[in-house]
Backbone as CSV, one residue per row, in Angstrom:
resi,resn,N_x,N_y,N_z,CA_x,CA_y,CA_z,C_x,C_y,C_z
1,UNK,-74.074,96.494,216.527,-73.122,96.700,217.601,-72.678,95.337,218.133
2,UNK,-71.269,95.243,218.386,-70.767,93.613,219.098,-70.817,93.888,220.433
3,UNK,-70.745,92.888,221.233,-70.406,92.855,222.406,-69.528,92.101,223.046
4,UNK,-68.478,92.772,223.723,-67.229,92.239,224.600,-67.197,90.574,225.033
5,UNK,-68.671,90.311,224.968,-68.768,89.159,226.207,-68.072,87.501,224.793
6,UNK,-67.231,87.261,225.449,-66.650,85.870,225.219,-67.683,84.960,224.669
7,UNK,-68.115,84.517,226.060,-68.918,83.231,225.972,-70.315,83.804,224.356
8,UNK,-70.822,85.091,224.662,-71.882,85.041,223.514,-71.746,84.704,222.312
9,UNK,-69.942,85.405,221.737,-69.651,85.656,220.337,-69.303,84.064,219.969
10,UNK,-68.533,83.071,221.309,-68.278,81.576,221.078,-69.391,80.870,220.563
11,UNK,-70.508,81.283,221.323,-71.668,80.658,221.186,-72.515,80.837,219.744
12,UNK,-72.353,81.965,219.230,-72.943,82.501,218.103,-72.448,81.755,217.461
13,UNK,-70.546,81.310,217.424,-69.825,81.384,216.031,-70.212,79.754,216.149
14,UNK,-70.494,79.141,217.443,-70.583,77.588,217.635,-71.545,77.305,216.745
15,UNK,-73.185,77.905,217.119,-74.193,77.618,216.478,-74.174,77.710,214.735
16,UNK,-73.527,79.165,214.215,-73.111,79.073,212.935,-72.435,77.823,212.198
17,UNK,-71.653,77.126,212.682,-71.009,76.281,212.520,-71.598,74.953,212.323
18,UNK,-71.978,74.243,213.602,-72.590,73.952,213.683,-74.367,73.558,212.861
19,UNK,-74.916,74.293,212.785,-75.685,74.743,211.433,-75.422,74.476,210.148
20,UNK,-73.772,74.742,209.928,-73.458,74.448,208.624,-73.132,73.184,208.545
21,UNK,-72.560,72.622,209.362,-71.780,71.266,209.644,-73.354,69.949,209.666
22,UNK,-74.658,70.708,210.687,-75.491,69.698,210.175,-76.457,69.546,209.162
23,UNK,-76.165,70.948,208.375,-76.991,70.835,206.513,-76.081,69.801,205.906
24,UNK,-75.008,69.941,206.092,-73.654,69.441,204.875,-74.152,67.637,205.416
25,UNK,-74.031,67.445,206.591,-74.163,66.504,207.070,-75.613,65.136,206.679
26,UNK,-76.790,66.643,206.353,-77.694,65.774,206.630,-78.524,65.006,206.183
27,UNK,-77.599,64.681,204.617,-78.092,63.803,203.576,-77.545,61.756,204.632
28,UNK,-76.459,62.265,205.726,-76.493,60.766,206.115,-77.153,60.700,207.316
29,UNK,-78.324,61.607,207.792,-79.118,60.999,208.869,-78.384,61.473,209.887
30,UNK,-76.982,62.089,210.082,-76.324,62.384,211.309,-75.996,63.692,211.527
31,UNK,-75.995,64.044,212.863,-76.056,65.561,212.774,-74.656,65.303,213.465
32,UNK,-73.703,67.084,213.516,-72.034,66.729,213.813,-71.956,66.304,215.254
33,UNK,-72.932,66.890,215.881,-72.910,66.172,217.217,-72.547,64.432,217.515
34,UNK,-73.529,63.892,216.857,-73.505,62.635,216.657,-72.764,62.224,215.840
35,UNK,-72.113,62.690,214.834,-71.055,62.685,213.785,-69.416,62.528,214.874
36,UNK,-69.536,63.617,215.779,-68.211,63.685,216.794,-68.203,62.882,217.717
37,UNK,-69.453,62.641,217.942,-69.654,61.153,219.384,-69.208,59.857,218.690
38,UNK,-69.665,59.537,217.114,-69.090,58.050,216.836,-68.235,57.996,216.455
39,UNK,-67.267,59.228,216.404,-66.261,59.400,215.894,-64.925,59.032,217.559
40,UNK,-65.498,59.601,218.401,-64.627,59.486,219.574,-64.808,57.744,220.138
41,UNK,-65.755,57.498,220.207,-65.945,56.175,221.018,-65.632,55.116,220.202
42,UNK,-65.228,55.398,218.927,-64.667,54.525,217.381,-63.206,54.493,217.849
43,UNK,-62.845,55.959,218.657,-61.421,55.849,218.536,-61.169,55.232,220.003
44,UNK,-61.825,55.680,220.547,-61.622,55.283,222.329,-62.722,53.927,223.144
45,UNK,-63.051,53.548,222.231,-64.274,52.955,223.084,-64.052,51.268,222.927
46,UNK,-64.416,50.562,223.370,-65.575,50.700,224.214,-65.250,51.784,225.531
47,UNK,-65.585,52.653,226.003,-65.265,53.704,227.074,-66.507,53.977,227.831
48,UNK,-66.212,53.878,229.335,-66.795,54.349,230.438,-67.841,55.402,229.981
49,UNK,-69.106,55.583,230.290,-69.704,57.247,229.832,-68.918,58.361,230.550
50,UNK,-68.540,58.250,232.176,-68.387,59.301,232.423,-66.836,60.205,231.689
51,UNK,-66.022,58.937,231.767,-64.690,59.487,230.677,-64.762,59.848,229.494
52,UNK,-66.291,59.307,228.415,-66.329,59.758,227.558,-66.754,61.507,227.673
53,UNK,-67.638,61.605,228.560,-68.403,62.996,228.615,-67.439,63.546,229.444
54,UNK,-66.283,63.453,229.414,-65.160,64.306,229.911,-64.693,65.011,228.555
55,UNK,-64.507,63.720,227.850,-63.676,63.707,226.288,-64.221,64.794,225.537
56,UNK,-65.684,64.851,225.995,-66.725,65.754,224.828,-67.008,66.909,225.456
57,UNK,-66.403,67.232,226.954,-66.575,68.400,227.661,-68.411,68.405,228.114
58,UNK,-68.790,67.262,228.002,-70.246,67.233,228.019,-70.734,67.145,229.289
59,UNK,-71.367,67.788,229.941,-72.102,66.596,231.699,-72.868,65.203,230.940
60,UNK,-72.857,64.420,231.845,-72.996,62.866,231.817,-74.967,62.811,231.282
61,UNK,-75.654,63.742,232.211,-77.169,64.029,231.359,-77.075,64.686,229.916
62,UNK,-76.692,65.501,229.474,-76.015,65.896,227.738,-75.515,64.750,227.385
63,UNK,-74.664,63.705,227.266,-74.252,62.597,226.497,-75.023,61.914,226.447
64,UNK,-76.085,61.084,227.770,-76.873,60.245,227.986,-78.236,60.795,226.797
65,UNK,-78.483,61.850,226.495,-79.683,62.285,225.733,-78.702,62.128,224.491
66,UNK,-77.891,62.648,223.894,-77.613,62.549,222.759,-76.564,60.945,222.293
67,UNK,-76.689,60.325,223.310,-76.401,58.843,223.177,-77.796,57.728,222.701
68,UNK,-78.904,58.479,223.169,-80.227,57.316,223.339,-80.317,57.239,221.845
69,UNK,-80.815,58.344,220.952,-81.066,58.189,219.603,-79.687,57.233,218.796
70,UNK,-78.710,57.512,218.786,-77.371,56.917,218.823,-77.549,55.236,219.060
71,UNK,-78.239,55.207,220.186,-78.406,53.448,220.614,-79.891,52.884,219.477
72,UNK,-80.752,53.762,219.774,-81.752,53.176,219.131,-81.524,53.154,217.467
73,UNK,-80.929,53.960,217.151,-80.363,53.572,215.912,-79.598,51.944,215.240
74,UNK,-78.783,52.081,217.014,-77.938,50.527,216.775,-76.669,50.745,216.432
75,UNK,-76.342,52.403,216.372,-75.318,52.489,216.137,-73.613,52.098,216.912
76,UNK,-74.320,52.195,218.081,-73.465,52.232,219.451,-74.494,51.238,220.284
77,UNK,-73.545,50.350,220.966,-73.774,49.192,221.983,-73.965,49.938,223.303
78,UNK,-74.368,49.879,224.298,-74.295,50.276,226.218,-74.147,48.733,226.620
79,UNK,-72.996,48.445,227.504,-73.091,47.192,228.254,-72.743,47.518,230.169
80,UNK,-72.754,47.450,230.457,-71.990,47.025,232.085,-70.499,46.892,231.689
81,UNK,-70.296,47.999,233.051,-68.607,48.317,232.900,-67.763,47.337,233.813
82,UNK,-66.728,47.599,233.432,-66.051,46.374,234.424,-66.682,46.606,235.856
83,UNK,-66.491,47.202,236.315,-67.191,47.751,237.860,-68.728,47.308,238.230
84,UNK,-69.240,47.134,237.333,-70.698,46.900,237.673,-71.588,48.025,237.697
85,UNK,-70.974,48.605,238.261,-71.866,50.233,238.633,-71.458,51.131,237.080
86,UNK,-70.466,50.624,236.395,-70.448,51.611,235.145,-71.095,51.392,234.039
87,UNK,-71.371,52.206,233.155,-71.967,51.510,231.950,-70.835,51.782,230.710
88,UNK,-70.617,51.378,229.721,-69.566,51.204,228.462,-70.665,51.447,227.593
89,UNK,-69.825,52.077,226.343,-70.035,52.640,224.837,-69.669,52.238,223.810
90,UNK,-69.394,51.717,223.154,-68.922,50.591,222.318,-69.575,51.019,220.996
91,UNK,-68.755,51.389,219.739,-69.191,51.723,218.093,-69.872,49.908,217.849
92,UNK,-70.790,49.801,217.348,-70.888,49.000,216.553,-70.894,48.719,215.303
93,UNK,-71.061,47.826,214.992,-70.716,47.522,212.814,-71.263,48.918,211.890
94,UNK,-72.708,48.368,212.803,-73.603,49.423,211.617,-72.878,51.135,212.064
95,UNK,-72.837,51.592,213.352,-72.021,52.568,213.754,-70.710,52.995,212.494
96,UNK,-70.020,51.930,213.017,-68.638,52.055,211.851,-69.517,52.572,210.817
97,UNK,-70.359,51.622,209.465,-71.016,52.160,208.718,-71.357,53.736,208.248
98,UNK,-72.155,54.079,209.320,-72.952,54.961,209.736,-71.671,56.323,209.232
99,UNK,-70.372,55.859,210.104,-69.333,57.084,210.277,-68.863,57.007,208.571
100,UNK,-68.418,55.911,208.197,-67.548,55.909,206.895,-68.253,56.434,206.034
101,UNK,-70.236,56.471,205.678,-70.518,56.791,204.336,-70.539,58.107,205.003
102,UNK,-70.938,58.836,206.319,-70.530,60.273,206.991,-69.368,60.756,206.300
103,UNK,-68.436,60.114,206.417,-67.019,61.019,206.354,-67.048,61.711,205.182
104,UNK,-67.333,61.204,203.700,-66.974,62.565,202.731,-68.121,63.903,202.713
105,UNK,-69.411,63.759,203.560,-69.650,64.202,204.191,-69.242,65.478,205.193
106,UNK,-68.421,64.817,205.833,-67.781,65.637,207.232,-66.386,65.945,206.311
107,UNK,-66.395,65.679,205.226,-65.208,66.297,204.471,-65.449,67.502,203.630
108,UNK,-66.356,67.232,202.864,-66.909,68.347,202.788,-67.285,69.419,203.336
109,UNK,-67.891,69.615,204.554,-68.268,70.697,205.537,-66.925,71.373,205.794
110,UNK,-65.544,70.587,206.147,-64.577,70.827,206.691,-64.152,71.734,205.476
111,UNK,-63.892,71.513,204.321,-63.625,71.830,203.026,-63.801,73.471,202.643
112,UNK,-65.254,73.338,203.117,-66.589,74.682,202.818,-66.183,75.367,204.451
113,UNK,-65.687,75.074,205.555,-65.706,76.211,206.338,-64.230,76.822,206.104
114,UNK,-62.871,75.924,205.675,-61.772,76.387,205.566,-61.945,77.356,204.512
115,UNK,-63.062,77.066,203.306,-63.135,77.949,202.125,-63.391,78.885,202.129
116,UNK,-64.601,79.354,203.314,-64.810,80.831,203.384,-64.036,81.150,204.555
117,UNK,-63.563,80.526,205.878,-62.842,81.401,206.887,-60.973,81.287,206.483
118,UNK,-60.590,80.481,205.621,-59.326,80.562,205.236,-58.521,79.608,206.004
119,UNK,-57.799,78.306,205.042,-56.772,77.460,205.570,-56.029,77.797,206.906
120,UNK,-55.682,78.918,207.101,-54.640,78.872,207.672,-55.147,79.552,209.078
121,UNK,-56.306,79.976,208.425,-57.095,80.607,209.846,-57.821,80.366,210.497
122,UNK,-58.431,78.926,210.126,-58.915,77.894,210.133,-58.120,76.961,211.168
123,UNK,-56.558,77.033,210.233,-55.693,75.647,211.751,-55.535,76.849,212.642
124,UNK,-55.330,78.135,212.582,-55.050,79.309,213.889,-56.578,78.805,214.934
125,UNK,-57.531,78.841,214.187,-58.517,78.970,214.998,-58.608,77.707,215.997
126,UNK,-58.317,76.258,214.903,-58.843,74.670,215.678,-57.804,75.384,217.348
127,UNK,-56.248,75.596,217.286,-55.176,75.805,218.232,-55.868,76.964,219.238
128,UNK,-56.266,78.241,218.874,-57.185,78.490,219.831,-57.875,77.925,220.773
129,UNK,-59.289,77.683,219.765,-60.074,76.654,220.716,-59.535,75.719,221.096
130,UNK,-58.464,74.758,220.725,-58.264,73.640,221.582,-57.694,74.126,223.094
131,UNK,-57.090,75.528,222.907,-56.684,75.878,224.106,-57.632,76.153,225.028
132,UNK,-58.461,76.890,224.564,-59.892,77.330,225.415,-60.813,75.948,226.124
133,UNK,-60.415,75.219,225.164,-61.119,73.832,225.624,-60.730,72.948,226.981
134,UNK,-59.013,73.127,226.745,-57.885,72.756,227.809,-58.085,73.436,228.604
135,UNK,-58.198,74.799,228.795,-58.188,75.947,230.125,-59.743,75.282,231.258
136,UNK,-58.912,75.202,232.589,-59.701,75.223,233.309,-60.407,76.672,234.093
137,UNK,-61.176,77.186,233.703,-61.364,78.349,234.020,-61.964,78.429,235.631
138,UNK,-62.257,77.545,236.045,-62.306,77.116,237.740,-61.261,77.737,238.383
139,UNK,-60.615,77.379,238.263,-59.080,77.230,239.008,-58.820,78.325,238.672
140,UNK,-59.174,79.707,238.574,-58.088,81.025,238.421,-59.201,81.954,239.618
């Protein structure tokens, strides 16, 4: 039997995903989580944490835990933000590294979920969720 509720069936289809995204993944040591974090702060960074954990829809304690392994790796720098009071995120070399031998990797996974849920239902779906992602559900 399914059930009506939104948030459960999101959550199910997240974890499925997810799951698949960090088997495919996990011949390079990175799971997609961490796969999507060096991927954003590569494109945006060096960046503030709290703007990043906007970027990732994350609270600032969720980034800070899945940032530490990330640092101790060496993958990603933390320095003092312009402000003093902020801290910055910054990809480093080995980071870069880390993402590029990732990517055929994260190409693959991408490859294998369009294959069984279907190209086209696949870009229907990313436009969905990106909307769901955009919606402030506060505000209604």
């Amino acid at each position: 039997m399914s059930t009506p509720c939104n948030c459960y069936v999101l959550r199910q289809a997240t974890r499925r995903v997810t799951q698949f995204y960090d088997q495919t993944l996990a011949p390079s040591g990175l799971r997609a989580t961490q796969y999507m974090l060096l991927l954003e702060i590569g494109r945006l960074g060096p960046i503030a944490l709290r703007p990043l954990a906007s970027v990732m829809i994350m609270d600032r304690a969720t980034l800070g835990h899945n940032l530490r392994p990330l640092e101790a790796q060496g993958y990603v720098s933390l320095s003092v933000g312009q402000d003093r009071r902020s801290r910055e995120i910054a990809l480093t070399k080995a980071g870069g590294d880390a993402l590029e031998s990732a990517r055929p990797l994260w190409e693959r996974a991408q490859a294998g979920f369009e294959s069984a849920i279907g190209e086209g239902e696949a870009t229907d779906l990313r436009t969905i969720l990106k909307k769901v992602a955009d919606t402030d559900f506060t505000a209604r």
